[in-house]
C-alpha atoms as a printed R data frame, in Angstrom:
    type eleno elety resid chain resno       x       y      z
1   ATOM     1    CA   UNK     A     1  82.673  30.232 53.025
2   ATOM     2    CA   UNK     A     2  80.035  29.800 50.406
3   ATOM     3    CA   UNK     A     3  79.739  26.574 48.460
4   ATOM     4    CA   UNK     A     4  80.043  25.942 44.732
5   ATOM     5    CA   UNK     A     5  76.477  25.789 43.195
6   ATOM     6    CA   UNK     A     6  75.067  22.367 43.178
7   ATOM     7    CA   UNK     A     7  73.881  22.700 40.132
8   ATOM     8    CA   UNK     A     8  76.753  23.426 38.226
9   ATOM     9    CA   UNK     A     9  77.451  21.756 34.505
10  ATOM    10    CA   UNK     A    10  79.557  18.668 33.659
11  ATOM    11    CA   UNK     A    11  82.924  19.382 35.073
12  ATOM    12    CA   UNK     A    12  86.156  17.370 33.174
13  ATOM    13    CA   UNK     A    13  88.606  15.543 35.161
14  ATOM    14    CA   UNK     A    14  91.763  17.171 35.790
15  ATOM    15    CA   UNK     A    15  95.159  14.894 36.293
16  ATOM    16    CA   UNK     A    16  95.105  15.272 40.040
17  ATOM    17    CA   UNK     A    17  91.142  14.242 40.280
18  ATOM    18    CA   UNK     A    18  92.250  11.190 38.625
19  ATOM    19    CA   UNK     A    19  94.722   9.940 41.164
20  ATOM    20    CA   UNK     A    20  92.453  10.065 44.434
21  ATOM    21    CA   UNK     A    21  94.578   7.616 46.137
22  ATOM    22    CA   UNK     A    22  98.586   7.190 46.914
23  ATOM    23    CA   UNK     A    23  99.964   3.649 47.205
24  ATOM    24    CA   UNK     A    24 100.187   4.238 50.939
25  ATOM    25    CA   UNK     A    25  96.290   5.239 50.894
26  ATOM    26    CA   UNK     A    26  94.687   1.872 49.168
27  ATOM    27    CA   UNK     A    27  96.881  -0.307 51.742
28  ATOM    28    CA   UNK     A    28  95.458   1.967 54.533
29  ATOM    29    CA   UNK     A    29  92.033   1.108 52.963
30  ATOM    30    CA   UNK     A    30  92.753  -2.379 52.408
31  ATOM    31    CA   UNK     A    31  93.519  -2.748 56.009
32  ATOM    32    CA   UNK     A    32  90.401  -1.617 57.750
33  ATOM    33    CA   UNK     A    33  89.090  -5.241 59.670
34  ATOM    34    CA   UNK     A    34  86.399  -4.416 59.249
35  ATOM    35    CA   UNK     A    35  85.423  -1.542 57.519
36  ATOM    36    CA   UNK     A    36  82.255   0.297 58.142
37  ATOM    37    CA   UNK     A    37  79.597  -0.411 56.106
38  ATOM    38    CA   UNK     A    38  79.864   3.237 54.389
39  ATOM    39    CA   UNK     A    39  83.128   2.189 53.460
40  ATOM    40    CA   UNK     A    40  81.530  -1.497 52.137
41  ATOM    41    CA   UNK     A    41  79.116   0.647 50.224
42  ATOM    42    CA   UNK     A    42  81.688   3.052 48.656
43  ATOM    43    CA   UNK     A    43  83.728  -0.161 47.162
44  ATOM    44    CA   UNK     A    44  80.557  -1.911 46.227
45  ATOM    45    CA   UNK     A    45  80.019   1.477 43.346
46  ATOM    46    CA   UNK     A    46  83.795   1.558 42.630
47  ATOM    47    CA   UNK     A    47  83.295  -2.112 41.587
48  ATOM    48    CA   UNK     A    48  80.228  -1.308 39.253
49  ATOM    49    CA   UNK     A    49  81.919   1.362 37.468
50  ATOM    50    CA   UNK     A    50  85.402  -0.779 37.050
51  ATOM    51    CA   UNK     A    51  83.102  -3.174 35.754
52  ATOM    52    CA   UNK     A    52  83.408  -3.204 32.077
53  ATOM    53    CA   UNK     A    53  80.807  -2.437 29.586
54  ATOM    54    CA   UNK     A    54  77.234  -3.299 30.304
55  ATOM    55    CA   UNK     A    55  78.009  -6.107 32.729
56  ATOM    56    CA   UNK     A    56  76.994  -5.619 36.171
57  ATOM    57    CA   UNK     A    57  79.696  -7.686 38.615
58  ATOM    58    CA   UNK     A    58  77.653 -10.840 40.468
59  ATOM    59    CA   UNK     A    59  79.740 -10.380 43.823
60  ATOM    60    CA   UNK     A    60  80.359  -6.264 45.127
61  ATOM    61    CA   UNK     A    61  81.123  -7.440 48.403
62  ATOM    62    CA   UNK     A    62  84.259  -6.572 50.435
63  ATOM    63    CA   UNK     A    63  85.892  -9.472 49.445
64  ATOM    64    CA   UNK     A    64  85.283  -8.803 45.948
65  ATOM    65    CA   UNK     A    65  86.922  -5.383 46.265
66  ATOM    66    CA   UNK     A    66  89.859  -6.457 47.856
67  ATOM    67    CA   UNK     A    67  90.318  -9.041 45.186
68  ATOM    68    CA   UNK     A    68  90.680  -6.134 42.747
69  ATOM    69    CA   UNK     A    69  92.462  -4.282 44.409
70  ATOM    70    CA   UNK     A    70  95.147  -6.693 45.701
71  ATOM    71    CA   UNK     A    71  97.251  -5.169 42.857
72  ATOM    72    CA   UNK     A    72  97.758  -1.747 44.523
73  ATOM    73    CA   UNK     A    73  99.556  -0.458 41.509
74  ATOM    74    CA   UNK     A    74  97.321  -1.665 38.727
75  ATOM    75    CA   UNK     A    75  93.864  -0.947 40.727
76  ATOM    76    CA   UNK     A    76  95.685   2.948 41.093
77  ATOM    77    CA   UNK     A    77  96.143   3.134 37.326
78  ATOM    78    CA   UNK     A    78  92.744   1.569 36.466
79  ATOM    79    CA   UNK     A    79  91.344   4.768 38.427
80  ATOM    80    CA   UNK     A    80  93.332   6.778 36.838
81  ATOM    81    CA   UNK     A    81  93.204   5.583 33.394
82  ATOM    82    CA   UNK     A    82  89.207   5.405 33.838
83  ATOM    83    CA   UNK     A    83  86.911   8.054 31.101
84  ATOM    84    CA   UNK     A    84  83.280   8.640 32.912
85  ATOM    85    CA   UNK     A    85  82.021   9.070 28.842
86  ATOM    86    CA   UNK     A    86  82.239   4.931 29.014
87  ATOM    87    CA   UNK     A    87  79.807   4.743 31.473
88  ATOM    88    CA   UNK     A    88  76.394   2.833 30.574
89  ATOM    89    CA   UNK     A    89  73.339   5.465 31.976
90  ATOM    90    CA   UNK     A    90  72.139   2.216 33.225
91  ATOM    91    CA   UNK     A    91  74.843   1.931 35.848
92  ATOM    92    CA   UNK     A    92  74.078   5.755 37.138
93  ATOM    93    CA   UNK     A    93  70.590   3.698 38.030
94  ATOM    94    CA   UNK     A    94  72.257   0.753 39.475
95  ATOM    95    CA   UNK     A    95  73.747   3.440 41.966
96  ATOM    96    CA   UNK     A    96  70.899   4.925 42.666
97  ATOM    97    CA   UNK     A    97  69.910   3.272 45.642
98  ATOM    98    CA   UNK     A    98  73.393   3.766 47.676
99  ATOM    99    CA   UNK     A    99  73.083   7.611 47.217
100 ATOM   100    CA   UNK     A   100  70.802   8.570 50.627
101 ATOM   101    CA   UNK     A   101  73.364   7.168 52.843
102 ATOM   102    CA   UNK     A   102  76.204   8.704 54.506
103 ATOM   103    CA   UNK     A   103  78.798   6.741 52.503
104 ATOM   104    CA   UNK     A   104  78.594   9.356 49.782
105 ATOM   105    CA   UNK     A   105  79.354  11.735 52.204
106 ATOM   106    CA   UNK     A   106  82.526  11.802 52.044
107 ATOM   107    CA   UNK     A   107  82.664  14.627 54.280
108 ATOM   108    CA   UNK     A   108  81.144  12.145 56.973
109 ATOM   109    CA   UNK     A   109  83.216   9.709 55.762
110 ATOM   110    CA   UNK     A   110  86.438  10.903 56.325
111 ATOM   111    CA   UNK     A   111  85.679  10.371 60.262
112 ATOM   112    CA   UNK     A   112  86.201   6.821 59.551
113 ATOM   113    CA   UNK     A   113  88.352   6.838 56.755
114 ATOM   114    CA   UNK     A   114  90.302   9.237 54.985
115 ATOM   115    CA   UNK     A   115  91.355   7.185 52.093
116 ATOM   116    CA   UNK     A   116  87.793   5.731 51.778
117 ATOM   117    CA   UNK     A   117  86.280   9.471 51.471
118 ATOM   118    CA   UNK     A   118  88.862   9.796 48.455
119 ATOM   119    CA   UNK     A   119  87.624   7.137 46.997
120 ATOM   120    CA   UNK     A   120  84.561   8.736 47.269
121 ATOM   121    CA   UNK     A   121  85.073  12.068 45.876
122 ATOM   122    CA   UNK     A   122  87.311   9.900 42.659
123 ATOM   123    CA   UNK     A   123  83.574   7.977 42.314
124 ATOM   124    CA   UNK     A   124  81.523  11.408 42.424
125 ATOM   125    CA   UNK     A   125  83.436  13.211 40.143
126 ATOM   126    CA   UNK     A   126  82.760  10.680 37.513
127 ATOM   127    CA   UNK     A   127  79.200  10.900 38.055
128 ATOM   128    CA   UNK     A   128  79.376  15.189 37.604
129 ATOM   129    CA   UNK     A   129  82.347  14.362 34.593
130 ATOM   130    CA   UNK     A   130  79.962  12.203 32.692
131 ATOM   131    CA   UNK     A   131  77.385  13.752 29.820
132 ATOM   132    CA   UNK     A   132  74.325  12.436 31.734
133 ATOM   133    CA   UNK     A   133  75.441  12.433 35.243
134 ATOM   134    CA   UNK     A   134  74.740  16.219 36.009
135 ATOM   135    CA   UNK     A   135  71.029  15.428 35.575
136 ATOM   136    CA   UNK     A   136  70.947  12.561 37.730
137 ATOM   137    CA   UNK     A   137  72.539  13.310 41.312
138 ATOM   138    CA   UNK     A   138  72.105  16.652 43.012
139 ATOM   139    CA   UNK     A   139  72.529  15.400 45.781
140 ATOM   140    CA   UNK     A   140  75.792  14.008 44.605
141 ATOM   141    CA   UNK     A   141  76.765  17.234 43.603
142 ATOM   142    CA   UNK     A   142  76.051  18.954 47.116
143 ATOM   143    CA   UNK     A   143  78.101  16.335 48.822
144 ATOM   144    CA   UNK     A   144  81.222  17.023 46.374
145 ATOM   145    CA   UNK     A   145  80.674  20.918 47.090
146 ATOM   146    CA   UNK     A   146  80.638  20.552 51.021
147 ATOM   147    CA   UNK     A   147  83.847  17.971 50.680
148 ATOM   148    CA   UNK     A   148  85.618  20.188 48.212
149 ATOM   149    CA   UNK     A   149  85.126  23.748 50.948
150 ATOM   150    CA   UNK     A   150  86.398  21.618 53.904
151 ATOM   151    CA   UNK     A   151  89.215  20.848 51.841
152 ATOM   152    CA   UNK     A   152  89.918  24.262 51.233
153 ATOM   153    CA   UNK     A   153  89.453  25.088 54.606
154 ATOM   154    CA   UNK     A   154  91.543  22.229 56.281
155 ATOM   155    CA   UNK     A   155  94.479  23.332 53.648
156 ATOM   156    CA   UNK     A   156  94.045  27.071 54.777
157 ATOM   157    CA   UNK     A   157  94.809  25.996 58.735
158 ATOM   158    CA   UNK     A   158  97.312  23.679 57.601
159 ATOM   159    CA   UNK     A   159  99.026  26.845 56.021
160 ATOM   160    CA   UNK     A   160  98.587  29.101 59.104
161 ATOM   161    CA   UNK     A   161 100.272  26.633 61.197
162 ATOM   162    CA   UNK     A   162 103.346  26.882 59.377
163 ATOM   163    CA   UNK     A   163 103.621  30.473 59.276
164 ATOM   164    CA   UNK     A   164 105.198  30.821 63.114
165 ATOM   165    CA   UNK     A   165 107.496  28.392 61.863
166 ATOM   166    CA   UNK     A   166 108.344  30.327 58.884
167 ATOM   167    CA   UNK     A   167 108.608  33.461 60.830
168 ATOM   168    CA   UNK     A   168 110.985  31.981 63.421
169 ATOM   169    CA   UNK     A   169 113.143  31.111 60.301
170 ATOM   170    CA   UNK     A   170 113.029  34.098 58.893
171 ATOM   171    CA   UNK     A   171 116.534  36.256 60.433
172 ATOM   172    CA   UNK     A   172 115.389  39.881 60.145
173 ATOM   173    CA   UNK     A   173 118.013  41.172 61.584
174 ATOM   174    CA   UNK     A   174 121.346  39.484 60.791
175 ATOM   175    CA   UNK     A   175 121.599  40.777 57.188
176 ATOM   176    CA   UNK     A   176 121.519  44.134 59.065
177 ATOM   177    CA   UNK     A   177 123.881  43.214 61.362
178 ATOM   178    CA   UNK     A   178 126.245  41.932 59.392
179 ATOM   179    CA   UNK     A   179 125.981  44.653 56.696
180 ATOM   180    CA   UNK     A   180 127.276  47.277 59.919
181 ATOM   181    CA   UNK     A   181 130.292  44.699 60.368
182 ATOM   182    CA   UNK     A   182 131.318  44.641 56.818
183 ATOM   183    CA   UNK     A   183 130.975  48.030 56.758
184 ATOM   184    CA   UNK     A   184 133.189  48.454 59.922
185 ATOM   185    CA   UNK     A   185 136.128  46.098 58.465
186 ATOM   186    CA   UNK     A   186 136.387  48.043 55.155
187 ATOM   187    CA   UNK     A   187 136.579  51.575 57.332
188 ATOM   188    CA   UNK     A   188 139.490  50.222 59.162
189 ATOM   189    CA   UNK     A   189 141.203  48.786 55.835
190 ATOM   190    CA   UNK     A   190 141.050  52.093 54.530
191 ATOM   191    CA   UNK     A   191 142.558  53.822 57.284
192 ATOM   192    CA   UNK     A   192 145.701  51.417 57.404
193 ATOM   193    CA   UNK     A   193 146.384  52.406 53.663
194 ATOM   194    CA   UNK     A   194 146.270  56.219 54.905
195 ATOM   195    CA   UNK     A   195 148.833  55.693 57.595
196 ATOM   196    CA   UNK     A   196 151.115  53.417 54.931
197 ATOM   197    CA   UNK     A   197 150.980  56.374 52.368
198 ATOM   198    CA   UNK     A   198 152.082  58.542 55.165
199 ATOM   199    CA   UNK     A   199 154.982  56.644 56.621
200 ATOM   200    CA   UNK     A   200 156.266  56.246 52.876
């Protein structure tokens, strides 16, 4: 399947972009001792952005992430709740260095961790949702575009698996079947009114 053009213009959040992770997801993540250093890298730029303002956080190590994110609820609604219009530029720069390794792969990621390449794509599309960011990154860009096809194509053979299942299900011929036998009990009921009309 092709992919979506690179180069494509700023591109809003929709509601389900903004929830990347379930609760179920960020403990997953939480639990990874230890995680990869993709994955270190990855919650290194979540803590930047989360960061407010023009401040750049002093510690973006592991430990620091897992501090914020201890709350699983609250860290969940601070992603959601997040505009990429707040962003300083300046932060886009801060970034800049992470973005030739494979942590913002997240197609690459997902080998390791599944939740951890969500986080990814949640941290990417702010970069392409923001007024500046689609001049910065197209490599960021190109990595959304390859995660977003396998996507598509992982939910396309998760949807041809079902369908023997839904065949199997599916009882073609009983409706027929029992059609003939309601058919066959009203016949008869009609003859035994034409032999009562007779004996009377």
């Amino acid at each position: 399947a092709a992919l979506p053009d690179p180069d494509m213009g700023q591109r809003p959040l929709t509601a389900s972009m903004r929830k990347p992770l379930q609760f179920a997801e960020v403990a997953a993540l939480r639990g990874l001792n230890p995680p990869s250093e993709s994955v270190v890298v990855v919650a290194a730029a979540v803590l930047i952005l989360l960061t407010p303002g023009n401040r750049i956080p002093d510690d973006v190590r592991w430990g620091a992430f897992m501090e914020v994110s201890e709350d699983v609820l609250s860290f969940m609604s601070r992603l959601e709740s997040f505009e990429p219009a707040s962003v300083p530029k300046f932060k886009f720069r801060a970034l800049k260095r992470f973005l030739n390794r494979d942590a913002f792969n997240p197609t690459l990621l997902a080998e390791n961790s599944r939740p951890a390449a969500k986080l990814c794509t949640w941290l990417l599309r702010i970069m392409v949702a923001h007024p500046d960011g689609a001049g910065f990154f197209k490599e960021v860009r190109q990595a959304l575009a390859e995660w977003e096809a396998a996507e598509r194509e992982r939910g396309a053979d998760e949807t041809e698996g079902q369908n023997p299942m839904m065949q199997d299900a599916t009882p073609n011929a009983t409706p027929a079947a029992g059609a003939k036998r309601k058919k066959g009990k009203k016949k008869k009921k009609k003859k035994g009114d034409e032999e009562d009309e007779a004996a009377a």
